[in-house]
DSSP file (Angstrom, degrees, kcal/mol; ACC not computed):
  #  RESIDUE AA STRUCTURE BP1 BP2  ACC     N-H-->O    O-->H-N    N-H-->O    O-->H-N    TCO  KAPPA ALPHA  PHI   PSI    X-CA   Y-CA   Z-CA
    1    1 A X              0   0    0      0, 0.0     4,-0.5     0, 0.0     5,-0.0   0.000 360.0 360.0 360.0 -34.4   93.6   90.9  139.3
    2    2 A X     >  +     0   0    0      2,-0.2     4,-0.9     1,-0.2     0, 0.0   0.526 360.0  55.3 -74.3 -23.3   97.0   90.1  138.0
    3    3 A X  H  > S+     0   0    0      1,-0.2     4,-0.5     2,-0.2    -1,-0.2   0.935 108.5  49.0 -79.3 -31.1   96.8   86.6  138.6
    4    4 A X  H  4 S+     0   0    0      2,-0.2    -2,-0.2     3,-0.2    -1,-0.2   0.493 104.8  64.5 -83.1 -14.4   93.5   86.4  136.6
    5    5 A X  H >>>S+     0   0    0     -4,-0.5     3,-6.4     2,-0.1     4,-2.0   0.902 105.6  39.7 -45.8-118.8   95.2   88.3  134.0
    6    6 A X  H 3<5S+     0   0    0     -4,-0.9    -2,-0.2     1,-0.4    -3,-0.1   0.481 103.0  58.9 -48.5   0.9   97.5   85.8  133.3
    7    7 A X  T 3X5S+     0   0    0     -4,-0.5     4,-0.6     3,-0.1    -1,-0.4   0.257 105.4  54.8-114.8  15.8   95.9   82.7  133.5
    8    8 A X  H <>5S+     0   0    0     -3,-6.4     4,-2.3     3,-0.1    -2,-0.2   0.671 113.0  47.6 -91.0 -21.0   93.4   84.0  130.6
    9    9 A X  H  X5S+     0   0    0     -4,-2.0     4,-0.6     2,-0.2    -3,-0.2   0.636 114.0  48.3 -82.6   8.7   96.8   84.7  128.6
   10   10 A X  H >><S+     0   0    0     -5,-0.5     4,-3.2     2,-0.2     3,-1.1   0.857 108.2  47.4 -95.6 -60.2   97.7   81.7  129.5
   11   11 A X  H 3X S+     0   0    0     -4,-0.6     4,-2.3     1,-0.2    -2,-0.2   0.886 115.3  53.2 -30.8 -50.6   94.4   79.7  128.6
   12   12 A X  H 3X S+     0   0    0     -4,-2.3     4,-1.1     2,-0.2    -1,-0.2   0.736 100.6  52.4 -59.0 -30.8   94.7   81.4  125.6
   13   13 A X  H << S+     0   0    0     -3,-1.1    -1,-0.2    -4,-0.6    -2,-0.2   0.722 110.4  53.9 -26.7 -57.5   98.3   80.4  124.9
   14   14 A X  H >< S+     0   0    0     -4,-3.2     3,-0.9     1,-0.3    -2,-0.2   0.911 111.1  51.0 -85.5 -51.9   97.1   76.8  125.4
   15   15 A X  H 3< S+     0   0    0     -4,-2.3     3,-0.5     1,-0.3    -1,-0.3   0.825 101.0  51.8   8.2 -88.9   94.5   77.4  123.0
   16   16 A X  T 3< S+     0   0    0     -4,-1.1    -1,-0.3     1,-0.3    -2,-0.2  -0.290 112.1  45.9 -90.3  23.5   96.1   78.6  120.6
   17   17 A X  S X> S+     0   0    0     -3,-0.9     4,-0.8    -2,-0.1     3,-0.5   0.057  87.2  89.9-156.4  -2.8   98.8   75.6  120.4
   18   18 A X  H 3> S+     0   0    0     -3,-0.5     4,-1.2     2,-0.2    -2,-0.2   0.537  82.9  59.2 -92.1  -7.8   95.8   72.9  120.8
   19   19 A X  H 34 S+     0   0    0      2,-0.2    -1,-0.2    15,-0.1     6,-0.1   0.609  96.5  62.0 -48.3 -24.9   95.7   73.1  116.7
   20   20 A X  H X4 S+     0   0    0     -3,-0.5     3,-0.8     1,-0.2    -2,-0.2   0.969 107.9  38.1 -79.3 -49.4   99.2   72.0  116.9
   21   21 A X  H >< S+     0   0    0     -4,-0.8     2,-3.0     1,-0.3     3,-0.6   0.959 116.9  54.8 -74.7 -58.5   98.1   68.7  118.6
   22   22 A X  T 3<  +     0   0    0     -4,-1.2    -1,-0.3     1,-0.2     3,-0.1  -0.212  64.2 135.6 -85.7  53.3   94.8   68.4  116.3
   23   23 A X  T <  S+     0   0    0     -2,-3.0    -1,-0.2    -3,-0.8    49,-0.2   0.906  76.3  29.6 -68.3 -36.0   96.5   68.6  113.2
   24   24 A X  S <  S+     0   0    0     -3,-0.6     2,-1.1    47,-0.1    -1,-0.2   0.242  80.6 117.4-107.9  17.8   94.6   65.8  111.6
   25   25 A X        +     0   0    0     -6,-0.1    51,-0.2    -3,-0.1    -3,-0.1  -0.759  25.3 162.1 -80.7  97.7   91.5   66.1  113.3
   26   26 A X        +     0   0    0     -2,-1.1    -1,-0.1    49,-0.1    59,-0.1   0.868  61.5  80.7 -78.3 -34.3   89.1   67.1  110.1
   27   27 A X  S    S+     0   0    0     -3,-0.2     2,-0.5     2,-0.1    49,-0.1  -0.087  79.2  35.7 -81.6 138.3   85.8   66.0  112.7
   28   28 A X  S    S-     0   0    0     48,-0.1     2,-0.2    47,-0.1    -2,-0.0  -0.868  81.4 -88.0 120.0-128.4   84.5   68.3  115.1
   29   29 A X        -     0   0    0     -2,-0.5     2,-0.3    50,-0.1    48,-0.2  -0.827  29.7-153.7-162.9 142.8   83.9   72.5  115.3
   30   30 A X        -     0   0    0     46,-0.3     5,-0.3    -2,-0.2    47,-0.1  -0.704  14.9-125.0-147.4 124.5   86.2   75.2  116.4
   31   31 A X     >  -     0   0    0     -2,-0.3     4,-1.9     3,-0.1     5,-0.2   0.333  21.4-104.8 -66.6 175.6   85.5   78.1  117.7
   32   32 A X  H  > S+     0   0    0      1,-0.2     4,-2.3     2,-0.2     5,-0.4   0.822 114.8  43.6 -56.2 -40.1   86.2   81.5  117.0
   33   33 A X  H  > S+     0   0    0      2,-0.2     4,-3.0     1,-0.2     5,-0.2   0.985 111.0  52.3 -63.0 -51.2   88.7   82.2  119.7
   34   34 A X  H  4 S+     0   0    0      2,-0.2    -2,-0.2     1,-0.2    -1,-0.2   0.960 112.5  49.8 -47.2 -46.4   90.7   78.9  119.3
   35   35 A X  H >X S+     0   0    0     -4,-1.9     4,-1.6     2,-0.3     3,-0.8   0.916 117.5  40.0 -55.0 -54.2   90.9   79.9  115.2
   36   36 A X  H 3< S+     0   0    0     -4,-2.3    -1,-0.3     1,-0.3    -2,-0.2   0.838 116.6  52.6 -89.2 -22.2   92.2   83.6  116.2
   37   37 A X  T 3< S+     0   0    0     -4,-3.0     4,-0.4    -5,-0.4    -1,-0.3   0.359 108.9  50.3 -77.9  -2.3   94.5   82.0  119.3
   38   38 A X  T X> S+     0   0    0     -3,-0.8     3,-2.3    -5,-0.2     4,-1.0   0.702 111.6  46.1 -78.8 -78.9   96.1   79.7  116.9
   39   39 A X  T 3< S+     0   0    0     -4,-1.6    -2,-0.2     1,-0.3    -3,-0.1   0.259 110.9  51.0 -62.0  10.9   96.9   82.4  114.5
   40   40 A X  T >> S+     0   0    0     -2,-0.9     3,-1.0    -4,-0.1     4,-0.8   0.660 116.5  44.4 -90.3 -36.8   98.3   84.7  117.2
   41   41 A X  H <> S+     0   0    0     -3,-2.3     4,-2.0    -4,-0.4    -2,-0.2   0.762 111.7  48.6 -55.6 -40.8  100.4   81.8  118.2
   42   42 A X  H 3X S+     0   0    0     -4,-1.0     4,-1.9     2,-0.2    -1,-0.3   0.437 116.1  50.0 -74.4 -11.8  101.4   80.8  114.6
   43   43 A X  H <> S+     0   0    0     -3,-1.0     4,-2.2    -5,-0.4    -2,-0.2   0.867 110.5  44.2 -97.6 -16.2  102.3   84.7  114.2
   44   44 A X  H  X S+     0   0    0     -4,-0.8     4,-1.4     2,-0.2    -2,-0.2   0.934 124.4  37.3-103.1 -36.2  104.4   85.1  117.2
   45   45 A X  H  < S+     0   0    0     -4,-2.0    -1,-0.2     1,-0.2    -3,-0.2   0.849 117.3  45.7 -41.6 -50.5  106.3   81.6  116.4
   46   46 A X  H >X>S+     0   0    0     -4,-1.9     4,-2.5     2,-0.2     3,-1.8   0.929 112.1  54.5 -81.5 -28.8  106.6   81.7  113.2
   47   47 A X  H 3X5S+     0   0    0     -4,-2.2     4,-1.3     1,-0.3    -2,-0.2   0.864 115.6  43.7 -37.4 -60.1  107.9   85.8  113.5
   48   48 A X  H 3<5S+     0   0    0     -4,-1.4    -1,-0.3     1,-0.2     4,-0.2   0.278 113.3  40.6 -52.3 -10.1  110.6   84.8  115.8
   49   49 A X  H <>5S+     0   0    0     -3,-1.8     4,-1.6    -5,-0.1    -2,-0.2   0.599 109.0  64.6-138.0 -11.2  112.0   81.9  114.5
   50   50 A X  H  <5S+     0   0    0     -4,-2.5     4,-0.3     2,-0.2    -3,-0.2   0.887 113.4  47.8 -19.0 -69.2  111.7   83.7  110.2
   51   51 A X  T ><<S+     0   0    0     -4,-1.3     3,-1.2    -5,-0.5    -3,-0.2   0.882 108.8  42.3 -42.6 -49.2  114.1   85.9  111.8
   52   52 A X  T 34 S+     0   0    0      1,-0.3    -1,-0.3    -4,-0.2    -2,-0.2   0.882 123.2  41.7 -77.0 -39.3  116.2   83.8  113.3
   53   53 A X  T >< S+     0   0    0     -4,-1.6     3,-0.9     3,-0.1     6,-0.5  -0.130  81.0 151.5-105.4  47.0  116.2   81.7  110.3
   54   54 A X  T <   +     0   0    0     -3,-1.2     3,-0.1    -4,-0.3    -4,-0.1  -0.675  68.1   5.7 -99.1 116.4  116.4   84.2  107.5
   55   55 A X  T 3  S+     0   0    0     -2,-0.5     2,-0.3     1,-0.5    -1,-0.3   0.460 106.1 107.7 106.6  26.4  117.9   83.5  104.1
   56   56 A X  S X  S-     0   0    0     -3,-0.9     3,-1.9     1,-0.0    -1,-0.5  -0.950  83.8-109.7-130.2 156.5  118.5   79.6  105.2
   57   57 A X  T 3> S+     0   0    0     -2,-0.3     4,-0.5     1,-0.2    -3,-0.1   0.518 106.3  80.0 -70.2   9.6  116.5   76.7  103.7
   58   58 A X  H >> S+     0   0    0     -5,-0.2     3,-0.9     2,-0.2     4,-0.8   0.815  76.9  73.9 -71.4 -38.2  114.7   76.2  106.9
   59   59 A X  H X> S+     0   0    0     -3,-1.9     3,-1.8    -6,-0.5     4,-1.1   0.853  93.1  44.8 -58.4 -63.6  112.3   79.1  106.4
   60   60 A X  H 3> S+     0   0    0     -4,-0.4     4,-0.8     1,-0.3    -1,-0.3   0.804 117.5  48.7 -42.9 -43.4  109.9   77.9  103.8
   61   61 A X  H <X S+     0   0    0     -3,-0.9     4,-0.9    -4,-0.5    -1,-0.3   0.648 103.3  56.3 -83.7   4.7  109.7   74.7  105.6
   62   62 A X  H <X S+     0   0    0     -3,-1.8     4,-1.0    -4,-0.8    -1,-0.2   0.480 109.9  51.4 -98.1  -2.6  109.1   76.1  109.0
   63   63 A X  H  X S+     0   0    0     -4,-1.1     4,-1.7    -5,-0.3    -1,-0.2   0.686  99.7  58.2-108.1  -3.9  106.3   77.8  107.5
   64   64 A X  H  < S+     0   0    0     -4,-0.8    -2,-0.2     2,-0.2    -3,-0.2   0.761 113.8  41.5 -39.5 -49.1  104.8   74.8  106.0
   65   65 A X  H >X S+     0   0    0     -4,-0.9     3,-1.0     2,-0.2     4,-0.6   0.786 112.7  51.0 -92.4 -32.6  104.7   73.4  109.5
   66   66 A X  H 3< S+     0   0    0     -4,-1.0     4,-0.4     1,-0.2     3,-0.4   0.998 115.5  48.9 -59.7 -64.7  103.5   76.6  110.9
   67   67 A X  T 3< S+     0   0    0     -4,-1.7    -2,-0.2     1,-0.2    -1,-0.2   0.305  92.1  79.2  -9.8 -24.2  101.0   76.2  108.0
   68   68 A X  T X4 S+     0   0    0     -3,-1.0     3,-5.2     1,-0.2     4,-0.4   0.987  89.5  46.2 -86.6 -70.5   99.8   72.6  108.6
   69   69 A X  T >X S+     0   0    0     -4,-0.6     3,-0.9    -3,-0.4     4,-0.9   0.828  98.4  73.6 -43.1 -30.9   97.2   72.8  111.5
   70   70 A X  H 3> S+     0   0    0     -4,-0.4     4,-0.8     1,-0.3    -1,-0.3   0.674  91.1  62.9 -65.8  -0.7   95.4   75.9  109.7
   71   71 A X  H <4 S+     0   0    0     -3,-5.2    -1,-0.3     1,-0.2     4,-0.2   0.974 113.5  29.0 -85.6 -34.4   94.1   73.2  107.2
   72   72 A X  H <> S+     0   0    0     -3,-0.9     4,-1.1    -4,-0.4    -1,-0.2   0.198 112.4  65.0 -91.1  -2.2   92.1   71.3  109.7
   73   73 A X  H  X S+     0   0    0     -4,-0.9     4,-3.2     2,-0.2     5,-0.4   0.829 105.3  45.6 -85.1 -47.6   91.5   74.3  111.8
   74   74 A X  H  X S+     0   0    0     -4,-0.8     4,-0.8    -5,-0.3     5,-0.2   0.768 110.3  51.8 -73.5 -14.5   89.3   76.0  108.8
   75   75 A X  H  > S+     0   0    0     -4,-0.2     4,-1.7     2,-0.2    -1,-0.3   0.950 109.4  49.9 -87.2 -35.4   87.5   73.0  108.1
   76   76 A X  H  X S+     0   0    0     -4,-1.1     4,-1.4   -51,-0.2   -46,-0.3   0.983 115.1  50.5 -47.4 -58.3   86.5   72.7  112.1
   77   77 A X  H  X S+     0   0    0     -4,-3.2     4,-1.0     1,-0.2    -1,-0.2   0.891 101.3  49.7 -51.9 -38.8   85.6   76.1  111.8
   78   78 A X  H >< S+     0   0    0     -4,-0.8     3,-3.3    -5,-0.4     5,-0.2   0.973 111.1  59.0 -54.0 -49.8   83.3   76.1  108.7
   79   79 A X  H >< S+     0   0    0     -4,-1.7     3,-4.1     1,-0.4     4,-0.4   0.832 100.6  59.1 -26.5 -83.6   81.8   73.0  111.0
   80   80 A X  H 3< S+     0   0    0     -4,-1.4    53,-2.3     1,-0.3    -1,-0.4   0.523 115.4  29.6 -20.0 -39.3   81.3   75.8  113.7
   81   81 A X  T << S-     0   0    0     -3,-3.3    -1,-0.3    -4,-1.0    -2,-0.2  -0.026 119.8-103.1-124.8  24.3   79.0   77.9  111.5
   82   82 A X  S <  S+     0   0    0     -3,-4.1    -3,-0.2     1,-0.2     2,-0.2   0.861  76.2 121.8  52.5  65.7   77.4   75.0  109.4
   83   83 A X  S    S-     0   0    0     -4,-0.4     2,-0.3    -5,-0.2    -1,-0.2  -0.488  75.7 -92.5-149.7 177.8   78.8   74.9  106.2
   84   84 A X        -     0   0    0     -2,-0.2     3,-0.1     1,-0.1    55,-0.0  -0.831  33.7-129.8-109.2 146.5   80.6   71.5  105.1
   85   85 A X  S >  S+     0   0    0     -2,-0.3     3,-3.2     1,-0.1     4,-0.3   0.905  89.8  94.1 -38.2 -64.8   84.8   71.5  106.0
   86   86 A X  T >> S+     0   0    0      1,-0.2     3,-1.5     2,-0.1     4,-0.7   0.359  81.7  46.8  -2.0 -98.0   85.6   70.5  102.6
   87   87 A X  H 3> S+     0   0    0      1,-0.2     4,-1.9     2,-0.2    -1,-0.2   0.435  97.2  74.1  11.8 -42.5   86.2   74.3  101.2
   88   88 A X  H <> S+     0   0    0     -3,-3.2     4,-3.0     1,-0.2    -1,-0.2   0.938  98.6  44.4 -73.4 -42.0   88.5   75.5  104.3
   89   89 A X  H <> S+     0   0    0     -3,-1.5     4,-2.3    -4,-0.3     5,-0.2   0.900 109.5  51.0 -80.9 -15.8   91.4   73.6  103.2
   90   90 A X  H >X S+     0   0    0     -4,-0.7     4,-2.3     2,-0.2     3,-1.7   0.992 112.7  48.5 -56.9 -59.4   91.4   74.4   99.6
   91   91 A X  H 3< S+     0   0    0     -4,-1.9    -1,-0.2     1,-0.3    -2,-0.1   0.673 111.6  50.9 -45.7 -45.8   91.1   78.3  100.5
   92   92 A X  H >X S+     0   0    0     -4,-3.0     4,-2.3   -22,-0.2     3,-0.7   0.773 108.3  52.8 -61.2 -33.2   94.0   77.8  103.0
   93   93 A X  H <X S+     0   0    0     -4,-2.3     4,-1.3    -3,-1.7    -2,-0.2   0.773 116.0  41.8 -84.6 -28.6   96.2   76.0  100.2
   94   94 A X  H 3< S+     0   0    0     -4,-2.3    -1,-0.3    -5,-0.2    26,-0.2   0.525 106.1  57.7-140.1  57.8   95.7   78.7   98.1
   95   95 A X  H X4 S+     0   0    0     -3,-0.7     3,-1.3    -5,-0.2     4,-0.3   0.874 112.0  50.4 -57.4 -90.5   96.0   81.5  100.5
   96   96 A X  H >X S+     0   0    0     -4,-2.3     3,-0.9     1,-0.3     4,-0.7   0.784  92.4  70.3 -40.9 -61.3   99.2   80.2  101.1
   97   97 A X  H >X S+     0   0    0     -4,-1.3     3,-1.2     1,-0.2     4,-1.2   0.683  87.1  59.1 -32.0 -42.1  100.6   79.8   97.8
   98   98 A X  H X> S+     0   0    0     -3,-1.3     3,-1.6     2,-0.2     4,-1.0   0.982 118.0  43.3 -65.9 -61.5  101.3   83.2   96.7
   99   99 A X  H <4 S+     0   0    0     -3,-0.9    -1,-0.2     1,-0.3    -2,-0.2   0.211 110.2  48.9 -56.4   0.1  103.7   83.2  100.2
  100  100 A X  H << S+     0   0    0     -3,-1.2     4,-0.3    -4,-0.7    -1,-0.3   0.269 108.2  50.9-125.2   5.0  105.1   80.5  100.1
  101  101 A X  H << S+     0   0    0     -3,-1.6     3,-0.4    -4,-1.2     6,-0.2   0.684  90.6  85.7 -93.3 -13.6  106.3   80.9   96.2
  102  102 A X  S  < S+     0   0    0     -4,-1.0     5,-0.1     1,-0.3     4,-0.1   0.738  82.4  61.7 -69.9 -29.9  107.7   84.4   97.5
  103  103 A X  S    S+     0   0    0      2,-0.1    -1,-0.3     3,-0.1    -2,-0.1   0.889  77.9  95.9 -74.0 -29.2  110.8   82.3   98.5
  104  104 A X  S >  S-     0   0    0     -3,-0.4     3,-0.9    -4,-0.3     2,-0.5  -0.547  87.9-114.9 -60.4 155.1  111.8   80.9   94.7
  105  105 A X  T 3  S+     0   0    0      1,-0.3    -1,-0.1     3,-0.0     3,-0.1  -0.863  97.9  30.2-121.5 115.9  114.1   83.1   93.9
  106  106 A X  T 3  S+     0   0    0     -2,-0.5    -1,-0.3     1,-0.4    -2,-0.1   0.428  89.2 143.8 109.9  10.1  113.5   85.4   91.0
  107  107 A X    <   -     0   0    0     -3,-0.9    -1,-0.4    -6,-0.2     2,-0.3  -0.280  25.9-177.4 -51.5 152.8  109.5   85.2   91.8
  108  108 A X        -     0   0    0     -3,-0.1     2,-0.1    -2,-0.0    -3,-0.0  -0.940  28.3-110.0-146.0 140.5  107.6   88.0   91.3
  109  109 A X        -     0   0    0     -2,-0.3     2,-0.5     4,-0.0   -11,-0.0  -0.243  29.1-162.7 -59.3 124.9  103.4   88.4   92.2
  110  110 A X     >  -     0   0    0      1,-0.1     4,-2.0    -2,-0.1     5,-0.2  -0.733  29.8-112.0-102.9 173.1  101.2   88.7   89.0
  111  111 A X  H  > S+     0   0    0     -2,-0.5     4,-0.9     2,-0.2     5,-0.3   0.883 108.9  69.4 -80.3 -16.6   98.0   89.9   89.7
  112  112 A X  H  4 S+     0   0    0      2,-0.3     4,-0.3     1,-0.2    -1,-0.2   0.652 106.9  36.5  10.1 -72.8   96.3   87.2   89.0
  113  113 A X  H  > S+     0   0    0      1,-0.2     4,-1.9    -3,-0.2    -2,-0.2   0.796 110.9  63.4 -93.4 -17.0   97.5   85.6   91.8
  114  114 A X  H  X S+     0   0    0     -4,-2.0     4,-1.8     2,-0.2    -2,-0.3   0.732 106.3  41.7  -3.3 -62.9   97.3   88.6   93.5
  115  115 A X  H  X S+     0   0    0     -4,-0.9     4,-4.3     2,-0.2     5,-0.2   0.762 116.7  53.9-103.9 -34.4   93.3   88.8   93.0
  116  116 A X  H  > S+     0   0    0     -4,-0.3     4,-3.7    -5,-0.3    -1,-0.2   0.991 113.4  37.0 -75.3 -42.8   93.3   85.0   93.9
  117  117 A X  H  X S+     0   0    0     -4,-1.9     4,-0.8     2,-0.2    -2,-0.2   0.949 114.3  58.6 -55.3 -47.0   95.1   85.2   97.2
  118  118 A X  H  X S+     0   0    0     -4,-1.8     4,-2.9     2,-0.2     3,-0.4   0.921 112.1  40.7 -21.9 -76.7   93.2   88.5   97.7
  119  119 A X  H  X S+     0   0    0     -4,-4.3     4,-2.7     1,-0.2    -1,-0.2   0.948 109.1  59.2 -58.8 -45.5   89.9   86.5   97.5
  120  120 A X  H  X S+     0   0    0     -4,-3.7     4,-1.7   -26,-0.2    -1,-0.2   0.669 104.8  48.4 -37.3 -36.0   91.0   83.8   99.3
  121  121 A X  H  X S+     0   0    0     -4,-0.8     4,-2.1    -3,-0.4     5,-0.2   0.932 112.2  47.6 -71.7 -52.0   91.8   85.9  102.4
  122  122 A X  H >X S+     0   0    0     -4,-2.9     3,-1.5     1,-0.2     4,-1.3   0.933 104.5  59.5 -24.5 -77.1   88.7   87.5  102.4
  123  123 A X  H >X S+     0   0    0     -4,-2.7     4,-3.7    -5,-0.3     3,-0.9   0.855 109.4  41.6  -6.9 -76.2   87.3   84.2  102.0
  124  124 A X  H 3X S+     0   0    0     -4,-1.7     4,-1.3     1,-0.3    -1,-0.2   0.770 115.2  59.5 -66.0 -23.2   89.2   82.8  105.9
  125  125 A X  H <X S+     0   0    0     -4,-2.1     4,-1.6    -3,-1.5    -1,-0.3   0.846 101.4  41.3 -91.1 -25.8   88.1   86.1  107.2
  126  126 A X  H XX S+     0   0    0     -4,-1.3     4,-1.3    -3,-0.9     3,-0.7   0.928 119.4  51.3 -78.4 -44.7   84.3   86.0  106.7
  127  127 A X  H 3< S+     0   0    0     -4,-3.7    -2,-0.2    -5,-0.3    -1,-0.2   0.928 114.2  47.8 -45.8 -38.5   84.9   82.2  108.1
  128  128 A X  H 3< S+     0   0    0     -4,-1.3    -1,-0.2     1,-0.3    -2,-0.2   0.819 119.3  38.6 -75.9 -34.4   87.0   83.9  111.2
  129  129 A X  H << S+     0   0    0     -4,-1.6    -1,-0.3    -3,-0.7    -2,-0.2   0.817  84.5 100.1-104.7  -2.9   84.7   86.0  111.8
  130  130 A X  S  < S-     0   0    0     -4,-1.3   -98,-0.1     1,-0.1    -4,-0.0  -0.331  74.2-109.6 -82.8 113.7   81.2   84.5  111.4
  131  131 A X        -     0   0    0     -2,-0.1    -1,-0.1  -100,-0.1     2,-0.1  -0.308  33.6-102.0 -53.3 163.2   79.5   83.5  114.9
  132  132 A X        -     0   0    0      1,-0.1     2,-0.4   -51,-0.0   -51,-0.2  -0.303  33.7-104.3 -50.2 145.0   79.1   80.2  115.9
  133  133 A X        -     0   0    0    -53,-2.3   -51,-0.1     2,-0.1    -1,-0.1  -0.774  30.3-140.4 -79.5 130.3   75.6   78.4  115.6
  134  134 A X  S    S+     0   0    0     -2,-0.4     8,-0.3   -53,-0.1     2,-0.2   0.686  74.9  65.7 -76.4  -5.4   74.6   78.3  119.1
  135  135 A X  S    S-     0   0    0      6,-0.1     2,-0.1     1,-0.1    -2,-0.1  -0.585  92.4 -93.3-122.3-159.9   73.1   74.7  118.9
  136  136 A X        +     0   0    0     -2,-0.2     5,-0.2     5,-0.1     2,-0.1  -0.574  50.2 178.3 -88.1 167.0   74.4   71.5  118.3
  137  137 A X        -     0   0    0      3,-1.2    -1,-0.1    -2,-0.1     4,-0.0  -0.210  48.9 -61.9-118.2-149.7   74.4   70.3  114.5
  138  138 A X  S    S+     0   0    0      1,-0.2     3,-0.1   -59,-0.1    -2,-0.1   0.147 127.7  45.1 -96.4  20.7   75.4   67.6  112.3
  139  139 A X  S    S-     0   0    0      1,-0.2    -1,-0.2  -112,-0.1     2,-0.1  -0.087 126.5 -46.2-130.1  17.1   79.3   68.0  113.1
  140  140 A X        -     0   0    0    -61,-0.1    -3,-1.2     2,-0.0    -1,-0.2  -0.393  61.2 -73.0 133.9 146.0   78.9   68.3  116.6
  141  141 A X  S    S-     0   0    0     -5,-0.2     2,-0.4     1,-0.1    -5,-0.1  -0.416  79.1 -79.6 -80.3-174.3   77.2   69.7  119.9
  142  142 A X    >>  -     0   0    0     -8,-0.3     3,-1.8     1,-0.2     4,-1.1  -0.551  39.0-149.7-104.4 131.2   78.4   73.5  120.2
  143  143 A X  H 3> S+     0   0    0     -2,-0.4     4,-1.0     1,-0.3    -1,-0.2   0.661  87.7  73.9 -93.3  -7.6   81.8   73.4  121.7
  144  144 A X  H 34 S+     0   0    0      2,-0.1    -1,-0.3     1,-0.1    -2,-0.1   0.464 114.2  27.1 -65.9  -3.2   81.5   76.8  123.5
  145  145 A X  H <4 S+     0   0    0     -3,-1.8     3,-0.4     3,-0.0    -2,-0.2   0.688 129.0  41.2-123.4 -76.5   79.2   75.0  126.0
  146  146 A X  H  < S+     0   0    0     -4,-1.1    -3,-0.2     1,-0.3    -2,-0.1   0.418 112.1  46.3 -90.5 -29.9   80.5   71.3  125.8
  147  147 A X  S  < S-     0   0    0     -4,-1.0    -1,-0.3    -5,-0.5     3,-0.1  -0.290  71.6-177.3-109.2  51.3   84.4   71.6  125.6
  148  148 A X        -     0   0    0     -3,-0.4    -4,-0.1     1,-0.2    -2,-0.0  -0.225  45.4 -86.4 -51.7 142.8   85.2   74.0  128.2
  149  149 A X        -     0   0    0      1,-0.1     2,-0.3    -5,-0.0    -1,-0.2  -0.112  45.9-178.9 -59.8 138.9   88.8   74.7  128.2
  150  150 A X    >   -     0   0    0      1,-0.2     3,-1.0    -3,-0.1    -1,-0.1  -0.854  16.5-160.8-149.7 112.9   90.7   72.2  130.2
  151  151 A X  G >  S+     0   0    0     -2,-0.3     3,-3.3     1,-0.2    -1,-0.2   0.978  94.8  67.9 -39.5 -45.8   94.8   73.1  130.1
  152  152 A X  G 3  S+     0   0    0      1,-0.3     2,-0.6     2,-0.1    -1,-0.2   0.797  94.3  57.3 -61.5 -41.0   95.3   69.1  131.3
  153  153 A X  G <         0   0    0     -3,-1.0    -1,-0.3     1,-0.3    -2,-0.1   0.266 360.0 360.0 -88.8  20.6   93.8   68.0  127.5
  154  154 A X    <         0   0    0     -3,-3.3    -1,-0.3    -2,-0.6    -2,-0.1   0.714 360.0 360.0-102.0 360.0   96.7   70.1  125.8
């Protein structure tokens, strides 16, 4: 029971770091698990190594790079529910902004950007959460049937 236990946190793990590898893969669908296993992965990396690197200039860019895969992850995922990718990366780029200006020094949020980021999240969360279309489309057959996880392709 314990063994089985850990090789789903591990599959999941593996997951969730298979954005890293398909950073520039725009093409395809991804499902809802891979999307929320990247972004457990991205939280627990990027949390741990913020810390480590906090008040040095590394930080902003190590969240740029934490950042990078989630642009191509949200357009596979619109894919996943049938919507065109286009849209996913804009949302993410300005998601991000309001958090990644929180480093210039002497920033402060207006609300404004506030309301935008606000909408924006909203935005990646009806995407995150929105089932898959169970058949295959015009980006691809449904990858919950067709890509079963296989560690060897991470």
């Amino acid at each position: 029971m314990i063994a089985a236990e850990l090789r789903r946190t591990g599959q999941a793990l593996a997951l969730g770091l298979r954005p890293f590898r398909d950073v520039m893969h725009l093409r395809g669908r991804a499902t809802r698990t891979e999307f929320w296993c990247y972004l457990f992965v991205a939280q627990l990396v990027g949390a741990a190594a913020i810390e480590a690197l906090a008040g040095s200039q590394g930080a902003p860019l190590l969240a740029v790079l934490l950042a990078l895969p989630l642009f191509a992850l949200s357009a596979r995922r619109l894919h996943d529910i049938g919507l065109p990718g286009w849209p996913g990366p804009l949302l993410v780029g300005a998601f991000l902004i309001v958090p990644l200006r929180s480093f210039e020094p002497g920033w402060y949020q207006s609300s404004t950007e506030l309301a935008a980021g606000g909408l924006c999240a909203l935005a990646l969360l009806v995407v995150a959460l929105r089932s898959s279309r169970p058949d295959g489309d015009r980006f691809g057959p449904d990858p919950r049937l067709h890509d079963r996880f296989d560690p060897r392709h991470i």
